[in-house]
Structures are given as structure tokens and as C-alpha cells.
C-alpha positions in Angstrom: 30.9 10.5 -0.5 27.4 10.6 0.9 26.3 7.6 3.7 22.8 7.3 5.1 23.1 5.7 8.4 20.1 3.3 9.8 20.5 2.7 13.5 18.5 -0.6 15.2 16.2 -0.1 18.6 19.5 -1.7 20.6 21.9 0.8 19.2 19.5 3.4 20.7 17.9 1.8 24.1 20.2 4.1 26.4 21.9 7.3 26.6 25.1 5.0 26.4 24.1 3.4 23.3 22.9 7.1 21.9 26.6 8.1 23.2 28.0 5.4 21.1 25.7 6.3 17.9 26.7 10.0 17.8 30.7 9.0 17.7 30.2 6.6 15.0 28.4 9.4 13.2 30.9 12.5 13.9 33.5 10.0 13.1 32.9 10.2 9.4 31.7 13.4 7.7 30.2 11.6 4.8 27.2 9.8 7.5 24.5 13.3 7.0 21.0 10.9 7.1 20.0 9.6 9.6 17.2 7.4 10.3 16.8 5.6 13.6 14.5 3.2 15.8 12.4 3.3 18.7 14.6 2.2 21.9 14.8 -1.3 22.2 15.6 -3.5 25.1 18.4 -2.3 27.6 18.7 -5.3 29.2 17.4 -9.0 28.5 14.1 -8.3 31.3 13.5 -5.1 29.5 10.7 -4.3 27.1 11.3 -2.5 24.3 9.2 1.0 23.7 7.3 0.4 20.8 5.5 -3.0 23.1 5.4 -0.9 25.7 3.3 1.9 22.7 1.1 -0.5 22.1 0.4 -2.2 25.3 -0.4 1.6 26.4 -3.0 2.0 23.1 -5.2 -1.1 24.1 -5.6 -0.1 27.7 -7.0 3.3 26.0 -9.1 1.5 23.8 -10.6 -0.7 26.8 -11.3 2.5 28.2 -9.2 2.1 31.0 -6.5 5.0 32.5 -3.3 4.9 31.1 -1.9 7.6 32.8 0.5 5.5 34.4 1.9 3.7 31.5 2.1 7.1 29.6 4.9 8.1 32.4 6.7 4.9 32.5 7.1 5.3 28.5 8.0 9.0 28.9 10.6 8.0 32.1 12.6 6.0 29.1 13.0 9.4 26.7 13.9 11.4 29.9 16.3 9.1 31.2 18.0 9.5 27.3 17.8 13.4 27.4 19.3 13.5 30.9 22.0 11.1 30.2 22.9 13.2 26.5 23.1 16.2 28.5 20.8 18.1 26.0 20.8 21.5 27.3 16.7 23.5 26.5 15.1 20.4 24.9 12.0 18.4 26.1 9.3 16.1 24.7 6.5 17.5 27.8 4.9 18.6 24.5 4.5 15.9 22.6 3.4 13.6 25.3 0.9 16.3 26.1 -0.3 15.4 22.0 0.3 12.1 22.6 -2.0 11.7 25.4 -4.9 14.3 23.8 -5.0 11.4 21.0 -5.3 8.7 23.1 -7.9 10.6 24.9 -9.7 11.0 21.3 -9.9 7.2 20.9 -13.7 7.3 22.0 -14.5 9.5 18.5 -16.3 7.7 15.7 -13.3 8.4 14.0 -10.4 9.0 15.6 -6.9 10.4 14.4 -5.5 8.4 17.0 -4.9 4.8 15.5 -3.0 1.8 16.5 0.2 2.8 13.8 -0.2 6.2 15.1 1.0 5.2 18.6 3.2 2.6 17.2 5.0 4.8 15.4 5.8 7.7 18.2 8.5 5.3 19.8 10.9 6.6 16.1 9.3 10.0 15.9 10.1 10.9 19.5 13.8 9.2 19.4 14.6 10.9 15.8 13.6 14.2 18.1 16.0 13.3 20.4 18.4 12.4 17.7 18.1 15.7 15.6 18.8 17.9 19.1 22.1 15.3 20.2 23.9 16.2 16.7 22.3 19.6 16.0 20.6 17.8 12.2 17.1 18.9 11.0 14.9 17.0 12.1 12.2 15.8 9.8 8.5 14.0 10.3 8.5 11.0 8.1 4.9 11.3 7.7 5.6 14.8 6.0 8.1 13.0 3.4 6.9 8.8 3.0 3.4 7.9 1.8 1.1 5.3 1.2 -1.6 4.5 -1.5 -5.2 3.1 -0.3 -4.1 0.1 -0.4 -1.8 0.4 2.4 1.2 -0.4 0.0 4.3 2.5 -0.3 3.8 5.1 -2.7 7.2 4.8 -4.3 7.1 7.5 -7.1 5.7 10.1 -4.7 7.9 9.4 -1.7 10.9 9.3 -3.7 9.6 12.5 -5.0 8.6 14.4 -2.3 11.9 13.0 0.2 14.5 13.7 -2.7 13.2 17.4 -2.6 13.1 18.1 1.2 17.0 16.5 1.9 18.1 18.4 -1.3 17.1 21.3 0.9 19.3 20.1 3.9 22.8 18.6 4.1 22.3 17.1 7.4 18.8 15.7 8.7 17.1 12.6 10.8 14.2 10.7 9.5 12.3 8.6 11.8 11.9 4.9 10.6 8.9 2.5 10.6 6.4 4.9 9.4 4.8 7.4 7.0 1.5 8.7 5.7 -1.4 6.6 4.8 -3.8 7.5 1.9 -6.5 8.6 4.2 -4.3 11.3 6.0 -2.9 9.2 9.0 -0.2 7.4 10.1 0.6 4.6 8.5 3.5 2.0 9.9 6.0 -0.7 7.5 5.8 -4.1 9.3 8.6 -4.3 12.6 11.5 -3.8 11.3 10.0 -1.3 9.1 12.8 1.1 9.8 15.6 -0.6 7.7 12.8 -0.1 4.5 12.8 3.9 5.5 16.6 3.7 5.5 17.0 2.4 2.0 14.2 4.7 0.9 16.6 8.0 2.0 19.6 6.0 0.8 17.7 5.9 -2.7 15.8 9.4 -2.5 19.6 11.1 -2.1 21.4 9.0 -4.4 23.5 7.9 -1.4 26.9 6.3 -1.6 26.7 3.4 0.7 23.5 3.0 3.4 24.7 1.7 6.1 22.3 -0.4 8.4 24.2 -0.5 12.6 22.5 -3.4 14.5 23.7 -4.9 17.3 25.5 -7.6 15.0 28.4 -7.9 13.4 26.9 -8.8 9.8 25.3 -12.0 8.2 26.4 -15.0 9.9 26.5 -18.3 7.7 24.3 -20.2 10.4 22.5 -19.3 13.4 24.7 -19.2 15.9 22.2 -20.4 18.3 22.1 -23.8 16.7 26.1 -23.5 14.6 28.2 -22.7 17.2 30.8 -20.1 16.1 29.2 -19.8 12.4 31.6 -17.9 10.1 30.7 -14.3 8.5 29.7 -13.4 5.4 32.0 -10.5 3.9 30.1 -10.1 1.0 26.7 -11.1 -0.2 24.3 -10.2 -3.5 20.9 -8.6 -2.6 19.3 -12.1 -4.1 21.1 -14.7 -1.8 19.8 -11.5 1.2 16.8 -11.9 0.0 16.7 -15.7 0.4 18.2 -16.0 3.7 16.0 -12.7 5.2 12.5 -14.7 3.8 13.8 -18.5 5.1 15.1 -16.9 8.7 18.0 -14.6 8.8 16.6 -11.6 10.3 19.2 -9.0 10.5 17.4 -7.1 8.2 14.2 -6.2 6.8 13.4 -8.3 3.3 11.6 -5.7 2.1 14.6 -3.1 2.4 16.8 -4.7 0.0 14.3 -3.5 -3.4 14.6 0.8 -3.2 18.7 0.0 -3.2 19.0 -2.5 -5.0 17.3 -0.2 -8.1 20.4 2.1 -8.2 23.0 -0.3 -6.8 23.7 1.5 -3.8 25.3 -1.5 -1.2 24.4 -2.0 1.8 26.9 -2.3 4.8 25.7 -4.3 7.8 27.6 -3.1 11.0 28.1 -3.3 14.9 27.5 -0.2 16.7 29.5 -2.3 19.7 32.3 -2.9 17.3 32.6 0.1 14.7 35.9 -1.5 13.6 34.2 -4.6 12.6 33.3 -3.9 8.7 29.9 -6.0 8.9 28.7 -7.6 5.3 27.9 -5.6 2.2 25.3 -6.6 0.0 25.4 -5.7 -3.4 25.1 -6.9 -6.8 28.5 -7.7 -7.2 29.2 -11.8 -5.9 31.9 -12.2 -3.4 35.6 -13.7 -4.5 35.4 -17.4 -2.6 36.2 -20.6 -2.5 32.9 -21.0 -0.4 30.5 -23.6 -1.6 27.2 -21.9 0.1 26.9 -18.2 1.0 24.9 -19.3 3.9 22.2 -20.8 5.8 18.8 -20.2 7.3 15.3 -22.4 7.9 11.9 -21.9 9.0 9.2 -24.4 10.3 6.0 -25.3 9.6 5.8 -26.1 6.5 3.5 -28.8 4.6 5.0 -31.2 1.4 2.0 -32.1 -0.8 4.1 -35.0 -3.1 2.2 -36.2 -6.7 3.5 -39.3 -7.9 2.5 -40.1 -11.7 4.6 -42.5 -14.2 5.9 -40.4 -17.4 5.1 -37.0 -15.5 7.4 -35.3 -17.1 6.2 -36.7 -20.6 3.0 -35.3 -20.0 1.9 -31.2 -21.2 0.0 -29.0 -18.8 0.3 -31.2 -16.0 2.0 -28.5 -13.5 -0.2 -25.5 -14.9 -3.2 -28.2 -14.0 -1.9 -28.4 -10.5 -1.0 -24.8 -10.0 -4.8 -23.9 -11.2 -5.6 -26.0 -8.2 -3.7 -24.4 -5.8 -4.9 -21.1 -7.3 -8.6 -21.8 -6.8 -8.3 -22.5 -3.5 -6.2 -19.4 -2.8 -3.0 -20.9 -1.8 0.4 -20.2 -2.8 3.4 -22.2 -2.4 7.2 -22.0 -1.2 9.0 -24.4 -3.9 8.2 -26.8 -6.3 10.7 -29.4 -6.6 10.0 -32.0 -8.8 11.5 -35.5 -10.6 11.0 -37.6 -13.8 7.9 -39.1 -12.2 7.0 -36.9 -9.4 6.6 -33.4 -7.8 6.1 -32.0 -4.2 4.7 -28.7 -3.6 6.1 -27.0 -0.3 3.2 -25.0 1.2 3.2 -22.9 4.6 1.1 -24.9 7.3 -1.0 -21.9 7.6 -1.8 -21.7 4.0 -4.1 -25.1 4.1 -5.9 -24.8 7.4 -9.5 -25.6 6.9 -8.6 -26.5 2.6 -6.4 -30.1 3.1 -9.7 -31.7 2.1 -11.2 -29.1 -0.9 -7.2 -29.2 -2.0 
């Protein structure tokens, strides 16, 4: 049995939560990957460090000093390290780095780029990680890649990852990031980390990858409108990706495709209740009497609605319509339709400034 572990910027925002991260991973022999966050929030007023990363690149863009905010960020790791107890281990160096980039922002063209600075909240906490359990530690941007167009690189990645952790039984890979075309750092969207997760899961052949969050699973509703919504047990990576696109943000939509290649389930778990065994998602549909798996909305959204008698009667009326949308670059949700009729569900964004040339 082989698990790749994924833990979520709350699982990791203290030395408590770290504390709580390294049981649930010397608890079963099987967990050697792991990929983790930046630290999120410790409490509700907190900021999380990858806002805090960013905040601190725009002040050294304006030009201004951002010595300060450099120590506040750097307070956070310290606090971590002194809480774990890690006995001959700092990061003085790679704030020192961290800070000579910044610095370099002035260049024509500098190294030091917005997803460079976004990404050292993961690189610095997999550091911290690899020294609390005594794992390799290894650079994402040495092992995930992207093409020019700023999409993954799946055949190399998978390439070039299978071969380093076939060298090592036990490792950490920082999540959110990799390496652009053009020799930087290049970051997935937030949430990125749970897309690096299912890439090791895939690049090992792992068993399971489990994804820890501060949640207990899928919920069937939001439990901030459904109060006490029931949990899912088992879902297919289709309905996940349904719910994860209309709302349900437990995990990244995007994570579901490298897994869901080789079958390899997912287990979405608690690192505040380990017991709890989460949702898996996998191809295989769950044994219910449920009607609905689940689930989820989103807002602003636009209903164009065609009314025409015999509609349906009539050929190359949709294609028609869809060459419309296409020619003013817009691309729709869902297309319901009727005997007589058909609405097309676009975002709101999609037709500001073309209602009228639509």
C-alpha cells in the first residue's frame, strides 16, 4: 500500500496543526508523499501567508520598503519551527534569497515574479515539513513544469517526478507551483496544491491520495444555507466535478483529471477528526437509496430564452445559434431546451459590452 498525503493551509497554520499532521502521517506507514500548503489562517482575524506573500510583492513593486512585512511573514515560519522543536534547522537563508529577489524587482527582467513569491508560502512550509518527519525534501519547480502557454506539461512532469520519487521512499513536495517554460516559477490557480497532490499520487502509481482539509468530506448542501446537510460517503470523479465547477469547493476541479486516468480514489478527510473516513471519489458509484448525490449553486448567471413554433422540427437551428455565440466569443453553461424553445445559460461576465452584437 502506497498513500500520497495532501494537507490544506488550515491543517498547517500552527505548530499545533503541524503536530497533528505529523501523527496522522506516522500513524500509517503506507502515507510516504507528502505534499502540503502554505499556512493558512490560525484564527478567523488572521491572514493567511500566501496574502500576506503577495501583499509583501506589491509594496516591492511600488518601490516601497518591505522590510517589515518580510519579518512579520518570517515571525509565522519561526513561531512553527519553535513550536516543532526542530533541533539545527532554519529558513534565515532563504529569506535572505527571498528578500535579494524582491530587491531584483527593479531589473528589466527580473527572476523575481509575482508566482515566484506566491509560491514560497509551500516551498518554505514543505522545508519545514521535510526537517519535522526527517523525508527528502524536494523543490517542485525541479520535478512539475509548464509549457509556454502556461498550461502543465503532463508527459514531462509525470516523467521527470516518477523518476526522482522512484529514487526516494519517503519525500515532501511543495503544492501550488512548478516551472514555467521560460525558466521561472510558475503557480496552479489557489488551491493549486490539491492538482500537485494528484500529480505525485499519479507519478507513483499511488494507492489511495488522500486530500486532509479542515472538513470532514463532501457535504450534500452548504451547510451555511442547509443546516446539518448530510455527507457524502462515496462520490464518482464526474458528479465531483459538477459540484467543485457549480460551488462545492473542498477541492480543486482541476485535481480530479491526473487520478482519475489510473483510477486511483481520492479520500477527503479531517485532520481534526482522523477517525472520520471523509468521501472517496472514484469511479465506482456509491450503493444508495439517495435520489441526488448532492448540491451546490453559483450566481450570476444570464438565461438568453429563443422561442420558435416547430423548433425542434427544424435542422441546423442550434448549430446556427451556437455559431452566434461562437463569433462573439462567448461560451455557455447549459443548454436546456423544449419542443418549441431553448435557453442558453451564460455567465454574466461572458456578455458585458456584447448583450447588443449577441
Amino acid at each position: 500500500m502506497k498513500k500520497v498525503v495532501k494537507f490544506g493551509g488550515s491543517s498547517l497554520a500552527s505548530a499545533e496543526q503541524f503536530k497533528k499532521v505529523g501523527a496522522i502521517i506516522t500513524s500509517d506507514e503506507s502515507r510516504v508523499y507528502v505534499v502540503p500548503s502554505a499556512p493558512g489562517k490560525r484564527f478567523s482575524d488572521d491572514t493567511k501567508v500566501t496574502d500576506m506573500l503577495l501583499h509583501v510583492y506589491e509594496t516591492a513593486k511600488a518601490g516601497n520598503d518591505f522590510t517589515e512585512e518580510v519579518k512579520a511573514i518570517k515571525a509565522r515560519y519561526d513561531e512553527i519551527i519553535t513550536g516543532l522543536e526542530i533541533k539545527d534547522f532554519s529558513l534565515d537563508k532563504d529569506f535572505e534569497e527571498i528578500t535579494k529577489q524582491l530587491e531584483d524587482l527593479t531589473n528589466p527582467d527580473p527572476m523575481c515574479t509575482l508566482d515566484y513569491v506566491a509560491s514560497r508560502g509551500e516551498f518554505l512550509n514543505g522545508k519545514i515539513m521535510a526537517a519535522y518527519l526527517g523525508f527528502e525534501f524536494i523543490d517542485a519547480a525541479e520535478v512539475i513544469f509548464f509549457n509556454a502557454e502556461g498550461n502543465l506539461n503532463s508527459y514531462k512532469t509525470e516523467k521527470v517526478l516518477g523518476e526522482r520519487l522512484a529514487k526516494t521512499q519517503h519525500a515532501v513536495v511543495p503544492g501550488f507551483y512548478g516551472l514555467g517554460k521560460d525558466g521561472k516559477v510558475k503557480t496552479f490557480s489557489r488551491g493549486g496544491s490539491d492538482v500537485t497532490g494528484s500529480l505525485v499520487a499519479k507519478a507513483v502509481g499511488a494507492d489511495i491520495y488522500e486530500n486532509w482539509t479542515d472538513v470532514s468530506g463532501f457535504l450534500m448542501a452548504d451547510p451555511r444555507i442547509v443546516e446539518n446537510p448530510k455527507p457524502i460517503e462515496r462520490i464518482t470523479y464526474k458528479e465531483l466535478r459538477e459540484l467543485s465547477y457549480m460551488g462545492a469547493s473542498v477541492l480543486h476541479e482541476d485535481a480530479v483529471f491526473p487520478v482519475r486516468e489510473v483510477n486511483i480514489p481520492i479520500n477527503i478527510r479531517n485532520t481534526n477528526e482522523p477517525d472520520n473516513p471523509g468521501t472517496i471519489i472514484s469511479d465506482t458509484p456509491a450503493v444508495t437509496n439517495n435520489i441526488i448525490t448532492g448540491v451546490a449553486g453559483r450566481k450570476d448567471f444570464v438565461v438568453v430564452a429563443l422561442y420558435k413554433n416547430m423548433m425542434n422540427s427544424e435542422i441546423g437551428f442550434v448549430k446556427r445559434l451556437l455559431t452566434i455565440l461562437e463569433n462573439n466569443e462567448i461560451s455557455f453553461e447549459h443548454l436546456p431546451s423544449g419542443i418549441d424553445t431553448v435557453c442558453v445559460v451564460i455567465s454574466q461576465k461572458q456578455l458585458e459590452g456584447k448583450l447588443q452584437d449577441l
